[in-house]
N, C-alpha and C positions, 0 to 999 in steps of 0.2 A: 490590536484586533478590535477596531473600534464596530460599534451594531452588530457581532457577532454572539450566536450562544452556542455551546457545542453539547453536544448530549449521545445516549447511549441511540443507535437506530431502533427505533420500533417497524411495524408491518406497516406501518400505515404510509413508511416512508419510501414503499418497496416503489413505487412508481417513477420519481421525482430520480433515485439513485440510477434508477437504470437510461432514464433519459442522460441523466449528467454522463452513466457510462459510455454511453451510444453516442453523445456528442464528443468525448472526447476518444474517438478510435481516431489513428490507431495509435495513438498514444500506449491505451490497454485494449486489450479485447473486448470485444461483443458479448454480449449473456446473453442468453434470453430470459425470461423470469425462473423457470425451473434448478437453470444453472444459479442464475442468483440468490435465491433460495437454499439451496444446498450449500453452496460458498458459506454464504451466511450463516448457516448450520454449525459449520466446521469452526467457525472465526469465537476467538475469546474478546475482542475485541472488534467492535462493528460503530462507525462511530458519523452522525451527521453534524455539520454545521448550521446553522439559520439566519437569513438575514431579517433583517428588521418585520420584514413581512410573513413572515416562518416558514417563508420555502427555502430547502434546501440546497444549500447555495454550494457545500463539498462535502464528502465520504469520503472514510479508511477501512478498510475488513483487512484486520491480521490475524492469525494463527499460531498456535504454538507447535511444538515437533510433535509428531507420532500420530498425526492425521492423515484419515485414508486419500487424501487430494491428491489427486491425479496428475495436475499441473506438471509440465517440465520443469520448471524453474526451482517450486518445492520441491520434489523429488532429488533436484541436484545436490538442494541445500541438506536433504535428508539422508544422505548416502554420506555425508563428512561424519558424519556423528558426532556431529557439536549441536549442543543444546540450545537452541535458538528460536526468537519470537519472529516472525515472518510478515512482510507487509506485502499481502498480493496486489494492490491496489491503492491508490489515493485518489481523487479528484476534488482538484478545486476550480468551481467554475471562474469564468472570465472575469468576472465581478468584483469574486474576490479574490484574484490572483495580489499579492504582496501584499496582504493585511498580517500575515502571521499565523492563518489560520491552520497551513501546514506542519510548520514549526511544531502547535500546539495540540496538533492530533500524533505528530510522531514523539511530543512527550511521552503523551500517553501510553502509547506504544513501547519505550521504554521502561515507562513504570510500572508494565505490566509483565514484562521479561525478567524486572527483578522479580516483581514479587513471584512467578514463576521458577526462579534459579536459572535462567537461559543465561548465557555469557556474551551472545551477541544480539542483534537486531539484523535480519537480513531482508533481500529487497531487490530486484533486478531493474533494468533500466534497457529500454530501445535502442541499441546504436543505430539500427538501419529496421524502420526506419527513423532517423534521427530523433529524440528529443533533448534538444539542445539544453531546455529548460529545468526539466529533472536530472539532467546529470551534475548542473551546477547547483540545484537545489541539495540533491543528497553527498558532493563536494564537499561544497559549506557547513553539513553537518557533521562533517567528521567521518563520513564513507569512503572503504576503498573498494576497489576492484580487486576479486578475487580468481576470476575467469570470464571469459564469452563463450557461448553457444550458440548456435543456430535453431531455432524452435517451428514452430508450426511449419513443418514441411520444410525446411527451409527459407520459407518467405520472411521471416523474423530474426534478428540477431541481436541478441540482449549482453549488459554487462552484468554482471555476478556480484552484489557488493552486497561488505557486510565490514558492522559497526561495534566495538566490545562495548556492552551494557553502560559497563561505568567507564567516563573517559572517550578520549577521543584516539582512532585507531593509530599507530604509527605512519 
């Protein structure tokens, strides 16, 4: 992760996140600022990267269980009733794609599940429309698929994965 610093999100960084989000649809969805504000509300974890120039170059906002989020996807994960830290989102811009900077925000994201007691780390992924990129990214960490669903309307089909805190899944 070489020129990178990562740090907890502040307000100041609401603008910069939400272009990175709007650049990368449909990757993940659209916010508009209210929705991201509230997202952000819910998250235990809300987290920017910098580069050299201190714009923010990626974002994570996770959550842990028993928040009132709406989302399909949380929802899904919330109906197993397994205790688990949730990643609605990551973006790492173009810039920094393969520095590690992913890696080192879903550290955190795990360290944050122990210190919680959640048993897993869960997380969905586009199959249609395809992200080839994220599915080998959360592969390689040790995520499985647990199910797919079709989400917004139909227009959206996601895979289900989720990772045991400590260790890598079978």
């Amino acid at each position: 992760m070489q020129n990178l610093r990562m740090r907890v999100m502040r307000e100041g960084d609401l603008d910069q996140v939400l272009a990175l989000n709007t650049a990368a649809h449909p990757a993940v969805t659209t916010l508009t600022e209210d929705q991201m504000r509230a997202l952000v509300g819910w998250c235990d974890v809300a987290l920017v990267a910098l580069g050299r120039d201190g714009a923010v170059i990626a974002f994570l906002l996770s959550l842990g269980s028993g928040q009132p989020y709406e989302s399909e996807n949380y929802r899904w994960f919330e109906t197993r009733g397994v205790r688990h830290q949730y990643i609605d989102r990551i973006v790492v811009g173009e810039g920094a794609r393969g520095t590690g900077v992913g890696r080192a925000m879903y550290e955190s994201v795990f360290e944050r599940a122990r210190e919680r007691g959640a048993t897993e780390v869960t997380a969905e992924v586009n199959v249609r429309p395809a992200n080839p990129r994220s599915i080998a990214f959360h592969e390689h960490l040790g995520f499985r698929q647990l199910a797919e669903q079709e989400t917004k309307d139909g227009a959206v089909r996601v895979a289900l994965l989720a990772r045991p805190v400590d260790g890598i899944a079978p």
